[in-house]
ROMIFI-900708 format. One line per field, with one value per residue (C-alpha): residue number from 1; x negated, y, z negated; residue in three letters. Coordinates in Angstrom, 3 decimals. Layout:
# ROMIFI-900708
drendren = [NUM ...]
x = [X ...]
y = [Y ...]
z = [Z ...]
lokol = [ALA ...]
This chain:
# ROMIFI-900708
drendren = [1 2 3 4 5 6 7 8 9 10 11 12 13 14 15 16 17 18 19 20 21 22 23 24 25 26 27 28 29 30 31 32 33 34 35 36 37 38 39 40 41 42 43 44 45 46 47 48 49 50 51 52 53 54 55 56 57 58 59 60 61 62 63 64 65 66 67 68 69 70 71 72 73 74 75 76 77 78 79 80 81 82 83 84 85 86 87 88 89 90 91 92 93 94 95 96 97 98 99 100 101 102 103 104 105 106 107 108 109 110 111 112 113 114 115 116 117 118 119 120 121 122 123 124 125 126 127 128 129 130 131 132 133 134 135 136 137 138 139 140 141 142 143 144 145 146 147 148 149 150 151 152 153 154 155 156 157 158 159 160 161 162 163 164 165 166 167 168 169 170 171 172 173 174 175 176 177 178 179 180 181 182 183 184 185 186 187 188 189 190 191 192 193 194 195 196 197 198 199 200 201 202 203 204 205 206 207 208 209 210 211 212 213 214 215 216 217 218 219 220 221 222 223 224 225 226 227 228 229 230 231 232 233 234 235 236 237 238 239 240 241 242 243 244 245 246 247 248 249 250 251 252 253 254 255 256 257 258 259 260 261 262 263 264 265 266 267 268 269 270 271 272 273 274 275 276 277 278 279 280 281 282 283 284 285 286 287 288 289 290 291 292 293 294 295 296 297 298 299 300 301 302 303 304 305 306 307 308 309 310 311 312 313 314 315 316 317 318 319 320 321 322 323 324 325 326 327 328 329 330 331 332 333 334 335 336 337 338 339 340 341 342 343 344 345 346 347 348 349 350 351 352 353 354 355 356 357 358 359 360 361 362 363 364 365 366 367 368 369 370 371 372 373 374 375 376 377 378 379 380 381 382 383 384 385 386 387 388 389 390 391]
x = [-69.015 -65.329 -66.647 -69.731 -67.176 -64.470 -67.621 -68.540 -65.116 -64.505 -68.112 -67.104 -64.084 -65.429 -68.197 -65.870 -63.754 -66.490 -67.367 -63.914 -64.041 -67.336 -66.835 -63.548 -65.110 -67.893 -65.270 -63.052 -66.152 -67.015 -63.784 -63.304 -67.085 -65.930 -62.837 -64.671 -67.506 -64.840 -62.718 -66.192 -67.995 -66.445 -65.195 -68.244 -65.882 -67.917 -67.846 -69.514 -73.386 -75.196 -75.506 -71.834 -71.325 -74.462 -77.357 -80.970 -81.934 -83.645 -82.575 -79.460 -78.192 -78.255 -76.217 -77.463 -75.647 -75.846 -74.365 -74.487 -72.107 -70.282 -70.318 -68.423 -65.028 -61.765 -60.597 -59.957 -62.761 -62.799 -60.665 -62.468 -61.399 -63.881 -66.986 -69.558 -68.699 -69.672 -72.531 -73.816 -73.658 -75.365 -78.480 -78.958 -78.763 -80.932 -83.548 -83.725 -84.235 -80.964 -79.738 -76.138 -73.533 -71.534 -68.199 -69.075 -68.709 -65.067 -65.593 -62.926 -65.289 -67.571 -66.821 -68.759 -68.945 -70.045 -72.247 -72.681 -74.675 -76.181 -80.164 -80.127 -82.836 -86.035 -85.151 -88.751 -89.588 -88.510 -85.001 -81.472 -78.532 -74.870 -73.451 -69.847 -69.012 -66.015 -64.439 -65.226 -63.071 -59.576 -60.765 -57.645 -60.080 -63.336 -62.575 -65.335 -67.728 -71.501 -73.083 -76.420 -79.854 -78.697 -81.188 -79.848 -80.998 -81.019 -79.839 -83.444 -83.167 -85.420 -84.892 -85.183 -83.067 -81.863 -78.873 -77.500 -75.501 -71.836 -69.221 -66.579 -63.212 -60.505 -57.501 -56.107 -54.351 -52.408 -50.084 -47.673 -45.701 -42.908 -44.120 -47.227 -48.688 -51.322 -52.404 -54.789 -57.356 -59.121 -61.255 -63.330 -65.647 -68.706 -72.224 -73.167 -77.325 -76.948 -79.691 -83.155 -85.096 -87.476 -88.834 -88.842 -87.360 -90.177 -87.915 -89.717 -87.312 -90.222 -91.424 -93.739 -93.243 -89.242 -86.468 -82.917 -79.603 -76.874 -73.308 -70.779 -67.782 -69.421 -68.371 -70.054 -68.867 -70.265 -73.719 -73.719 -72.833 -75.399 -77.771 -77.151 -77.462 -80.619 -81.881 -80.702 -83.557 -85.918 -87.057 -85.587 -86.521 -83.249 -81.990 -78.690 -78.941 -74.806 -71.884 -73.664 -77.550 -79.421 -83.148 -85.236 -89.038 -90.663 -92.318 -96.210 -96.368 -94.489 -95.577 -97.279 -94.227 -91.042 -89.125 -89.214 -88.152 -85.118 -84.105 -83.325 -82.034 -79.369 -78.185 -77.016 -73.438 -71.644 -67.817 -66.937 -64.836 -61.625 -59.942 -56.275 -54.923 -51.945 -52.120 -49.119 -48.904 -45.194 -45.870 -46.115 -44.433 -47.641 -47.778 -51.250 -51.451 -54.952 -55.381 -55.514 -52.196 -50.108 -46.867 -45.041 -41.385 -39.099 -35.728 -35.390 -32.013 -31.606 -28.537 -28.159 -25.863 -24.837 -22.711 -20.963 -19.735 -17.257 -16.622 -13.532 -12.162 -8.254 -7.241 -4.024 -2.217 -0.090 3.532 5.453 6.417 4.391 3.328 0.357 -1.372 -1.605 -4.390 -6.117 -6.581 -9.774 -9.299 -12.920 -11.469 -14.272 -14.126 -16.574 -17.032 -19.512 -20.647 -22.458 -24.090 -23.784 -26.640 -28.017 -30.239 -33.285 -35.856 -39.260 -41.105 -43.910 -47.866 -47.420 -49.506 -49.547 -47.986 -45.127 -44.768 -44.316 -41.708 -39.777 -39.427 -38.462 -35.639 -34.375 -33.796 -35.383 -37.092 -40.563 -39.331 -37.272 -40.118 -42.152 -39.384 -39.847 -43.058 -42.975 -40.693 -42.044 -45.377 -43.317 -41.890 -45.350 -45.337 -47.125 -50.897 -52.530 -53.544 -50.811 -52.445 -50.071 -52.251]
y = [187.407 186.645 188.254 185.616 182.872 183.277 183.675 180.273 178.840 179.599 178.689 175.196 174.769 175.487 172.882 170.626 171.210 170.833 167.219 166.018 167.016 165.402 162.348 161.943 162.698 160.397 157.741 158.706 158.362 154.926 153.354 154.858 153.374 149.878 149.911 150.957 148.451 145.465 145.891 146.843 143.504 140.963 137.508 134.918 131.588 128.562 125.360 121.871 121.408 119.614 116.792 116.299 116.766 114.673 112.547 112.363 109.948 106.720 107.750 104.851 101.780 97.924 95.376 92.195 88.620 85.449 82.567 81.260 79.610 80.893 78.327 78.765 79.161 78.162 74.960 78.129 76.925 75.011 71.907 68.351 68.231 71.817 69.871 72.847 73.159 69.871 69.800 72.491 72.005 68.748 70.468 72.579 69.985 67.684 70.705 70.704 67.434 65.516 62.963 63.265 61.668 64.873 62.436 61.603 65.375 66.275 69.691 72.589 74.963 75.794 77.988 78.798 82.507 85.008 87.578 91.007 94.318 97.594 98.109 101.900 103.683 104.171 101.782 100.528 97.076 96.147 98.582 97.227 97.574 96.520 93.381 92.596 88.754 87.564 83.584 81.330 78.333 77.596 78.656 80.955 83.236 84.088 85.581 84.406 83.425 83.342 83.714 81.397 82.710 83.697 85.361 88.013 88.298 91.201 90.263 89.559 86.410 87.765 87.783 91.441 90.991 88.072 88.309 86.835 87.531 87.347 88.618 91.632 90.734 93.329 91.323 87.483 84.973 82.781 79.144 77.453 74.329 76.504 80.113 82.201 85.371 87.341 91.154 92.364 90.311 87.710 86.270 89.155 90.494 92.697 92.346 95.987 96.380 91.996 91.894 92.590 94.387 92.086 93.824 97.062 98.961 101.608 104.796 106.468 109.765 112.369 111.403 113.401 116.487 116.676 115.047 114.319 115.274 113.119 114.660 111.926 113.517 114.060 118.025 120.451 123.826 121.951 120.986 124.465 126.179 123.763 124.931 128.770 128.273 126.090 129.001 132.155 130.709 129.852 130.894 128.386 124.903 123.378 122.459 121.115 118.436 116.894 116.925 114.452 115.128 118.244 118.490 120.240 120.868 120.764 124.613 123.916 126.188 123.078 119.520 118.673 118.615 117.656 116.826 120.299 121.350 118.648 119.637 123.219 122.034 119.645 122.028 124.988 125.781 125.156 125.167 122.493 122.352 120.244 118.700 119.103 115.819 114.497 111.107 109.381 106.151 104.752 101.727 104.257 107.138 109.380 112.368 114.237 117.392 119.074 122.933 123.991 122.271 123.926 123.563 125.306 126.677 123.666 123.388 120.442 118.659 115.929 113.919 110.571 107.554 106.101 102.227 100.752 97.274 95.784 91.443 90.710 86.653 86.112 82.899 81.565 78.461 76.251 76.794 74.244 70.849 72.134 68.990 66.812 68.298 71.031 73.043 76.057 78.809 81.259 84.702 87.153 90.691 93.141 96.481 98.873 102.454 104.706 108.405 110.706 113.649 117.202 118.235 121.402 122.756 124.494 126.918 126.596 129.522 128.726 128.844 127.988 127.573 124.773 126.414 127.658 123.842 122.568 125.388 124.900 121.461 121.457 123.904 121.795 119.702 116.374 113.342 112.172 109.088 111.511 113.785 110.844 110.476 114.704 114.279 111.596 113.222 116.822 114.966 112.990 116.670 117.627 120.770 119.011 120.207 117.711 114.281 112.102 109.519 106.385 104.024]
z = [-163.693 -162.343 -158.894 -159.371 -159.772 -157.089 -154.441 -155.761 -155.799 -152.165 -151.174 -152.819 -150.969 -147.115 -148.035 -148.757 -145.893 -143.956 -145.377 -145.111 -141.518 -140.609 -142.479 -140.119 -137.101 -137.686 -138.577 -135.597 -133.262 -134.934 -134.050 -131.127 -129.675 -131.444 -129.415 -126.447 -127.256 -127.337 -124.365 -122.300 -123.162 -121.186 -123.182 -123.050 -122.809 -123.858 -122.269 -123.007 -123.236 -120.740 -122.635 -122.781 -119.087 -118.086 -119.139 -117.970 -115.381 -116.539 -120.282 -120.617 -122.460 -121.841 -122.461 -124.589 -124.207 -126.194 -127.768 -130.957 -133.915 -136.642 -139.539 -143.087 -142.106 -143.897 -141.413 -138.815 -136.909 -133.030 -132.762 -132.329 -128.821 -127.716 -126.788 -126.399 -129.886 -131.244 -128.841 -129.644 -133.746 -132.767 -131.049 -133.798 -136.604 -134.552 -133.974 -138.180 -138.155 -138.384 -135.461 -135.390 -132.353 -131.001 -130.294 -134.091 -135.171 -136.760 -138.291 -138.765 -140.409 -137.272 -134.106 -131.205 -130.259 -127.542 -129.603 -127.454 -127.974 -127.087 -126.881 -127.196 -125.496 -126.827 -129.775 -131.251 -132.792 -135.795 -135.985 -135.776 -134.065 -134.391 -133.033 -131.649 -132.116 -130.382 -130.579 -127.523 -128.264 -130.103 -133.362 -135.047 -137.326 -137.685 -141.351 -143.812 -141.244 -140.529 -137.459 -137.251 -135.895 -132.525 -129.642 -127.527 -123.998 -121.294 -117.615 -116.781 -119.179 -121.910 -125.371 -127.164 -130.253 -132.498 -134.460 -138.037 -140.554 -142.250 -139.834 -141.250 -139.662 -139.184 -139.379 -141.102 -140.158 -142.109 -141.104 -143.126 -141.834 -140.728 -140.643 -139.293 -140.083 -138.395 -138.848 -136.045 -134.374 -136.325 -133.449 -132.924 -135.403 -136.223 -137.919 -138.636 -138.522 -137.590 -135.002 -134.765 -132.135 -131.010 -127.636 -126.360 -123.572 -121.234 -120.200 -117.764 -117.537 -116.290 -112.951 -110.683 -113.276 -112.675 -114.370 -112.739 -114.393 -112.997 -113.996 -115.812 -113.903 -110.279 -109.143 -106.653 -108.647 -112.037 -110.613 -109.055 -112.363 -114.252 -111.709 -112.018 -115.866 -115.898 -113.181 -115.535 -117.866 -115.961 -112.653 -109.642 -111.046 -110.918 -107.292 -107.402 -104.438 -104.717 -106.468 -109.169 -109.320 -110.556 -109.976 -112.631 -112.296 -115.494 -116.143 -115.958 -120.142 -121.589 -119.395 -122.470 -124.493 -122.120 -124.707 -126.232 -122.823 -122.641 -125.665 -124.657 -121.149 -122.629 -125.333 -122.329 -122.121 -119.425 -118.406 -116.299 -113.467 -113.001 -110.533 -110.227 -110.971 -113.233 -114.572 -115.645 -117.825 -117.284 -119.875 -122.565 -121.329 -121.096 -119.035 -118.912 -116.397 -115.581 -115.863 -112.209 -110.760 -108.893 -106.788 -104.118 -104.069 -105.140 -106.141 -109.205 -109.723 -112.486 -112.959 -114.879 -113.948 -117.224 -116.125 -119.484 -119.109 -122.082 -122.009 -123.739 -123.570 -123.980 -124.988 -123.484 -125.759 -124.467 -125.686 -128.070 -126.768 -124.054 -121.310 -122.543 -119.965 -120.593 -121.562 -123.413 -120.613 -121.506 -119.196 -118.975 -119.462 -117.755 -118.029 -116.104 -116.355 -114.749 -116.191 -113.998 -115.815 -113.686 -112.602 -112.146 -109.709 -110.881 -108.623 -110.002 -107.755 -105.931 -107.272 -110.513 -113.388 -115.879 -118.617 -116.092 -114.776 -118.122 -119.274 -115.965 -116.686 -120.220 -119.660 -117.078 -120.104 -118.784 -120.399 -120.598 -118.305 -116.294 -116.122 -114.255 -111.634 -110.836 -110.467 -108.163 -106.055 -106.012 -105.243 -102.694 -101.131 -100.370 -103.001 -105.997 -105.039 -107.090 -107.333 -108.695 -110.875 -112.046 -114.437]
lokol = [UNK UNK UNK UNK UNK UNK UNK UNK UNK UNK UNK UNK UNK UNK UNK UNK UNK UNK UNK UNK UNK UNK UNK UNK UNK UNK UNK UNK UNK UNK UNK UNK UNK UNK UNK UNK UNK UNK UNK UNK UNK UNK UNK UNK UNK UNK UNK UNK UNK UNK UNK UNK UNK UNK UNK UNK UNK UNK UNK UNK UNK UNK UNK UNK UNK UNK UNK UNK UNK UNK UNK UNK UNK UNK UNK UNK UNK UNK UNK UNK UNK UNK UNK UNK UNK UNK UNK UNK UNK UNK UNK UNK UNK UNK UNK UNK UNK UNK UNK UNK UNK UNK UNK UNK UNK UNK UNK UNK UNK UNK UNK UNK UNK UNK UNK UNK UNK UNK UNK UNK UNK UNK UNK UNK UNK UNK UNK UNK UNK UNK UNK UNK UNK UNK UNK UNK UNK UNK UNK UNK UNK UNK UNK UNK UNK UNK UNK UNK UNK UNK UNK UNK UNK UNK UNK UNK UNK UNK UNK UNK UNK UNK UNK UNK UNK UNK UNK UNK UNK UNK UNK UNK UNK UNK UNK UNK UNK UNK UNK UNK UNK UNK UNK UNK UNK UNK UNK UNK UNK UNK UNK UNK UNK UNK UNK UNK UNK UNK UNK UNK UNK UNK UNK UNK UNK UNK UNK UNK UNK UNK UNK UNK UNK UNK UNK UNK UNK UNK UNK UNK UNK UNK UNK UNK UNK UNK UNK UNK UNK UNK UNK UNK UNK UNK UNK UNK UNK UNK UNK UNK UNK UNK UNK UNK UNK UNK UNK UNK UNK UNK UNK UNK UNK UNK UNK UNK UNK UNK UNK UNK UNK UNK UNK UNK UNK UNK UNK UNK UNK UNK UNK UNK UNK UNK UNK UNK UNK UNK UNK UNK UNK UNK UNK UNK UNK UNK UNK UNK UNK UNK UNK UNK UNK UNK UNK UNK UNK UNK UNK UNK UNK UNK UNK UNK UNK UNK UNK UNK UNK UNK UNK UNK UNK UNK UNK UNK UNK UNK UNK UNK UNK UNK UNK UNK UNK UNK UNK UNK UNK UNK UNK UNK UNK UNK UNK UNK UNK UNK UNK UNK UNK UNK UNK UNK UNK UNK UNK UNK UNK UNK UNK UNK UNK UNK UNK UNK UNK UNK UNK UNK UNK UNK UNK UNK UNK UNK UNK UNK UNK UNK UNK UNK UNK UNK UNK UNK UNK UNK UNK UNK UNK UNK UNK UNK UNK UNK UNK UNK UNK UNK UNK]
């Protein structure tokens, strides 16, 4: 019986030797495929969809116009002296029935407006849209107001909505007789859902069994890429013709049903190209620098001129029993002093990247403004390799 047991005991221990062992080589061999797995695969870096870098041919908005009057207001409407005003009130009371003399019309509560809008496409009878109504005479807010039955017309002079409703105003104004106050913009307002489709809009976006892709941000490499992608999925029916318009044949499987097939066109990633270009706002201090600038080998100094400038008056009295004539005496005292800050001359190498621009001029230790002037003058040098954009 011991015999029995000790052959068991050892038995016991080589199978569990054996386990440990396999159960680490199987976990060794795991990570090591994972490992090799992830630095095999190459990194898929998304862009933007199609939709976001372009939008179908025929498929668009359009503007609505028209004018109307906003009644109710607080004596912030149009003065007696705006005549379009007054004339206008008097059309529409005499269209109701009442006769009224325009010179005889002294109102403060009335304002005539511009009233503006978007037709979205594809919008159907019956649906409503938002409406942006802005102040077209002296009136000083349109807080409180009403806008009357108003029709809004395309540029072909028809009518496909009509607007109404109370206007929501952003801002107030208030006047005392020795003080104003004012917080944003009360002349401009909005009527959200205030007008009413009244006509429709045909969109005729598949023609002769294609559609046409026209790119927001015209680029050859991004209507070649949107090309290669549209391509990858289906077999050559996308012909790429510029830098801003992308052919696609519609597949014959799915002519019946083109928007299924939009819908998986305008949903495809692709990354977009850019073109080197820094745009600089000087009223606001705003530097924005695109991914692919570069600059050659440049050597960046900085210095500023600081000029102080101090006015001090002496007064010269006359002396005691001093001559009637004379006189007080004021003397300017100027003092100038100019401060010129050493500077130092930096090397930024040659080609660049946009991370390396930015750190090279940070440690040179300049401002936004002064950042501007570099710029300018590296640009200036001939080694910025961008577009230089001042807006």
């Amino acid at each position: 019986m011991p015999e029995i047991k000790r052959s068991y005991t050892r038995s016991n221990v080589k199978e569990r030797g054996r386990s440990s062992f396999c159960i680490g080589l199987v976990s060794f061999l795991s990570i090591l495929i994972f490992l090799l797995v992830f630095f095999t695969i190459p990194s898929t870096s998304f862009g933007a969809r199609i939709k976001e870098l372009a939008y179908i041919d025929g498929v668009r908005n359009n503007q609505l116009i028209g004018y109307g009057i906003v009644i109710g207001l607080n004596g912030t409407g149009d003065k007696a002296n705006t005549v379009f005003t007054t004339q206008s009130l008097s059309n529409m009371l005499e269209r109701m029935g009442v006769k009224v003399d325009p010179n005889a019309i002294k109102v403060k509560n009335v304002a005539a407006v511009m009233v503006t809008a978007n037709l979205p496409p594809f919008s159907k009878v019956g649906t409503t849209i938002d409406v942006t109504v802005s102040s077209l005479g002296d009136a000083t807010s349109l807080l409180g107001g009403v806008l009357i039955m108003t029709p809004l017309r395309g540029a072909d002079g028809e009518v496909y909505a009509v607007a109404q409703g109370p206007l929501v105003v952003g801002g107030f104004s208030a006047t005392g007789a020795g003080a104003t106050m004012q917080k944003n913009h009360p002349t401009v307002g909005r009527i959200p859902n205030g007008a009413t489709i009244e006509r429709e809009i045909g969109y005729e976006f598949v023609k002769s069994d294609s559609i046409i892709i026209s790119l927001k941000m015209q680029d050859f490499t991004t209507a070649r890429r949107i090309e290669e992608h549209i391509n990858s999925l289906y077999n050559d029916i996308a012909y790429a013709k510029d830098a801003g318009t992308v052919y696609v044949k519609i597949p014959d499987p799915v002519k019946e049903n083109p928007v299924k097939f939009l819908s998986l066109i305008e949903n495809i990633d692709v990354k977009p190209d850019m073109v080197a270009k820094i745009v600089v706002d000087e009223k606001t201090g705003t530097i924005v620098i695109g991914e692919n600038v570069r600059i050659s080998t440049v050597a960046i100094s900085q210095g500023n001129i600081s000029v102080m400038i101090k006015e001090d008056y002496k007064v010269s009295q006359p002396l005691p029993f001093a001559p009637q004539t004379a006189q007080t005496v004021v003397t300017p005292d100027t003092r100038i002093r100019a401060e010129e800050d050493k500077g130092k001359l930096f090397i930024v190498e040659g080609d660049v990247t946009i991370r390396e621009l930015v750190a090279a001029l940070n440690a040179v230790g300049v401002s936004t403004r002064e950042m501007i002037s570099i710029l300018q003058a590296i640009k200036a040098a001939g080694a910025l390799h961008a577009e230089l954009e001042i807006i």
